[in-house]
C-alpha positions as CSV (number, residue, x, y, z in Angstrom):
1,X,12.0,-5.0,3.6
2,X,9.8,-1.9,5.2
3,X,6.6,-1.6,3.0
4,X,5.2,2.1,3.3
5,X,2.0,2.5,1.4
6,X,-0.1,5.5,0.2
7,X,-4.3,5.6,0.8
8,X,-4.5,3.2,-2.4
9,X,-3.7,0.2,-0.8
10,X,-5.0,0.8,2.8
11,X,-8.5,1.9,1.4
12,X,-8.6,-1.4,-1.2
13,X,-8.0,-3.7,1.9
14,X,-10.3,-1.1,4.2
15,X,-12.7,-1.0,2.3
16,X,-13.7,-5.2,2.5
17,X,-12.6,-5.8,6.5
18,X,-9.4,-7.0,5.4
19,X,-6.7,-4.8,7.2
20,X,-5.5,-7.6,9.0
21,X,-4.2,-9.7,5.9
22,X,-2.3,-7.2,5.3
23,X,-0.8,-7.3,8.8
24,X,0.1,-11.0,8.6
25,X,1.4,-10.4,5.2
26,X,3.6,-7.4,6.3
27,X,4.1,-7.5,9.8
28,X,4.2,-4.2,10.0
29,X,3.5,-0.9,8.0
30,X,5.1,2.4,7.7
31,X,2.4,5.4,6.3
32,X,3.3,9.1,6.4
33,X,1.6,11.9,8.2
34,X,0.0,13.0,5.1
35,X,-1.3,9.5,4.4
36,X,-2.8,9.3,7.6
37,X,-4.2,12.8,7.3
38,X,-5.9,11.4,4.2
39,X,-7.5,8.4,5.7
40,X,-8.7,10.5,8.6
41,X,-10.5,13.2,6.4
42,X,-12.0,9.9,4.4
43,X,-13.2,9.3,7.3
44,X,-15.1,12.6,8.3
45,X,-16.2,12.9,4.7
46,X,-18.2,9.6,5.5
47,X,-16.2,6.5,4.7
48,X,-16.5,4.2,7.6
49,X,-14.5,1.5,6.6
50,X,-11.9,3.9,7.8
51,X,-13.5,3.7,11.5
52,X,-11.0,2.2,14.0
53,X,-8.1,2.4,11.6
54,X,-6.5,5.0,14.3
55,X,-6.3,2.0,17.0
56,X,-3.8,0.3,14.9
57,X,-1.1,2.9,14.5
58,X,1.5,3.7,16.8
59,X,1.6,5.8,18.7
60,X,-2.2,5.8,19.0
61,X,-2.1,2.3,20.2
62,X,0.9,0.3,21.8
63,X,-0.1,-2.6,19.8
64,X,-0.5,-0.8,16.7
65,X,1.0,-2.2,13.7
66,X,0.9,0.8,11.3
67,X,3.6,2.9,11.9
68,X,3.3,6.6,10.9
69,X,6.1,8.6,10.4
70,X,7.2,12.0,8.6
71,X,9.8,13.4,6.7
72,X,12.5,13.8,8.7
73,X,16.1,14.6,6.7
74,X,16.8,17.3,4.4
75,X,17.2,15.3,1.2
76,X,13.2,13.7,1.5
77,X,11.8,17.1,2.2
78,X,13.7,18.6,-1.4
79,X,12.6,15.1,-3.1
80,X,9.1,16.6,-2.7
81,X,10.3,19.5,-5.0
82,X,11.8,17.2,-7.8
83,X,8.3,14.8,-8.5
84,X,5.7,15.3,-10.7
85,X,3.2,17.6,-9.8
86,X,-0.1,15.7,-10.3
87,X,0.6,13.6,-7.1
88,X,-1.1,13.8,-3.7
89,X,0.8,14.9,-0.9
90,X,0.5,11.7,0.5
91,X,1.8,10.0,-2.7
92,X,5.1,12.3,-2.3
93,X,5.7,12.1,0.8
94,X,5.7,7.9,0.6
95,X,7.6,7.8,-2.3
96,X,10.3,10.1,-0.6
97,X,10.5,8.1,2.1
98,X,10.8,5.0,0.1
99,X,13.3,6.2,-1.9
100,X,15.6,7.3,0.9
101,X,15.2,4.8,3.3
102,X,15.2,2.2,0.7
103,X,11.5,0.8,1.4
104,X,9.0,-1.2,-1.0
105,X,5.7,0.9,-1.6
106,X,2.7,0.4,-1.9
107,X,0.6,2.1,-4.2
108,X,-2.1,1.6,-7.0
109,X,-2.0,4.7,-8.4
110,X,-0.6,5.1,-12.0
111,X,0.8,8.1,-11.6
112,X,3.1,7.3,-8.1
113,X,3.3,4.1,-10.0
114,X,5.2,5.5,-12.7
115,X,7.1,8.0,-11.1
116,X,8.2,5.6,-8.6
117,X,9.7,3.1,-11.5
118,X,11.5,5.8,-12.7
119,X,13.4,6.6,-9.3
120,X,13.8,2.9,-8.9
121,X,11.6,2.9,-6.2
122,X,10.5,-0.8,-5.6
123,X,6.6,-0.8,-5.8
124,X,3.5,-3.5,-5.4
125,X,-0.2,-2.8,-4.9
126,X,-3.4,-4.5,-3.9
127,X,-2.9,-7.3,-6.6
128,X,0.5,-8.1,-5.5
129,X,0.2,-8.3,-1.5
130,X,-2.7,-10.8,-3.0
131,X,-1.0,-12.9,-5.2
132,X,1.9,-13.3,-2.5
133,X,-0.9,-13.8,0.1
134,X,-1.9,-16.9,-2.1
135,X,2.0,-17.5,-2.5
136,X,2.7,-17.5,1.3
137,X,0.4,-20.1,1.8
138,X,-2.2,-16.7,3.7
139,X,-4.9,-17.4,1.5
140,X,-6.1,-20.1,-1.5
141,X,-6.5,-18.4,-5.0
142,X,-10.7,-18.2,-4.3
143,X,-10.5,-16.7,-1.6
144,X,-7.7,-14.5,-2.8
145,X,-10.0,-13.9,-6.2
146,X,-13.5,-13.1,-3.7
147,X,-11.5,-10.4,-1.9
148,X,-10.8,-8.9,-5.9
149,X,-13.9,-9.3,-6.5
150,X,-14.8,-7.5,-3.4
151,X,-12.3,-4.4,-3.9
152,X,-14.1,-4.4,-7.5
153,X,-17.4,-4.0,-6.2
154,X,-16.1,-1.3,-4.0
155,X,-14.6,0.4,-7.2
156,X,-11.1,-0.8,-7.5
157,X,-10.5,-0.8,-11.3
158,X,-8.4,-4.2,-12.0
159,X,-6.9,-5.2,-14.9
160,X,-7.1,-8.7,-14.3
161,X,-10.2,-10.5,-12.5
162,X,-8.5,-13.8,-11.9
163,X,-5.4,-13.4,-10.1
164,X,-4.3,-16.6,-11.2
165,X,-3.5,-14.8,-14.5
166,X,-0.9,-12.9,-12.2
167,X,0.7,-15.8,-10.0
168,X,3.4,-17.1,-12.1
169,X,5.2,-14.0,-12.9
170,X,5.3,-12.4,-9.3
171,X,8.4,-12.4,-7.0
172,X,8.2,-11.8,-3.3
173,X,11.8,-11.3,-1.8
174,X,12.7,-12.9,1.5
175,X,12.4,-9.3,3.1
176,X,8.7,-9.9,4.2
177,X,7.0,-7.6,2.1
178,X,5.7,-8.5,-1.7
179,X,7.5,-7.1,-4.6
180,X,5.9,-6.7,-7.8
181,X,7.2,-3.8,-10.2
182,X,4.6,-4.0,-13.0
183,X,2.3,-2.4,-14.2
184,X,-0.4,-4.8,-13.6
185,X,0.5,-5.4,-9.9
């Protein structure tokens, strides 16, 4: 399954060097224009974990592994009139593409998280693509808890601090990506 993911995600994984677990865990990753557009005014406005995050999107790079893309048909532009106002544009615009091209996204914001259950949009965030890095054999659980710990000290608010507490009641389909639809993932 294509996993298309919101700043949430990308900034948790950013923001401790590990962009490229994310890589082996997904192969590839779709973001939208306005998520990129997001990242890059992070960036200006002074977060550097963001630097070099350009060189790894097509069509910036050849070898790039992030894919971004944009709305494209009719019926994902008018799904941007139909969700809930408090989202970011770059929260819309993922969930519209998820929901039309039948994606998995990834998000840790309640908001997208909620709306996106309610569409029937399958969702995971930073705890799920760790507990299925853990599952796939990508990491051990300590190493898997440091980089929590990490994205907590950064100022990712968890609901867990042991991701043990999360490993036996995550699925991960054969698609590729992880799949948690939970609140807690």
């Amino acid at each position: 399954m294509i996993a298309i993911a919101n700043t949430t995600v990308i900034s948790n994984f950013a923001a401790i060097g590990q962009l490229a677990i994310l890589r082996r865990l997904l192969g590839s990753l779709a973001i939208s224009m306005e998520v990129y557009s997001e990242v890059m005014t992070g960036l200006e406005e002074g977060y550097s974990f963001y630097r070099g995050l350009h060189e790894q999107c097509l069509p910036f790079s050849d070898q790039g592994w992030i894919r971004i893309i944009s709305l494209q048909t009719d019926e994902e532009i008018r799904m941007l009139e139909h969700l809930p106002a408090g989202l970011h544009r770059g929260e819309a615009a993922s969930m519209a593409l998820a929901l039309h091209r039948g994606w998995l996204f990834l998000t840790d914001d309640r908001a997208a998280r909620n709306a996106s259950q309610r569409l029937g949009i399958p969702i995971c965030g930073s705890l799920g693509c760790l507990v299925a890095c853990v599952e796939r054999g990508l990491a051990d659980a300590d190493q898997a808890n440091e980089w929590l710990r990490q994205m907590i000290e950064q100022g990712f608010r968890s609901p867990v601090r042991d991701l043990r507490e999360l490993a036996a009641g995550s699925s991960v389909p054969d698609g590729g990506a992880p799949h948690r639809s939970g609140p807690s993932a």
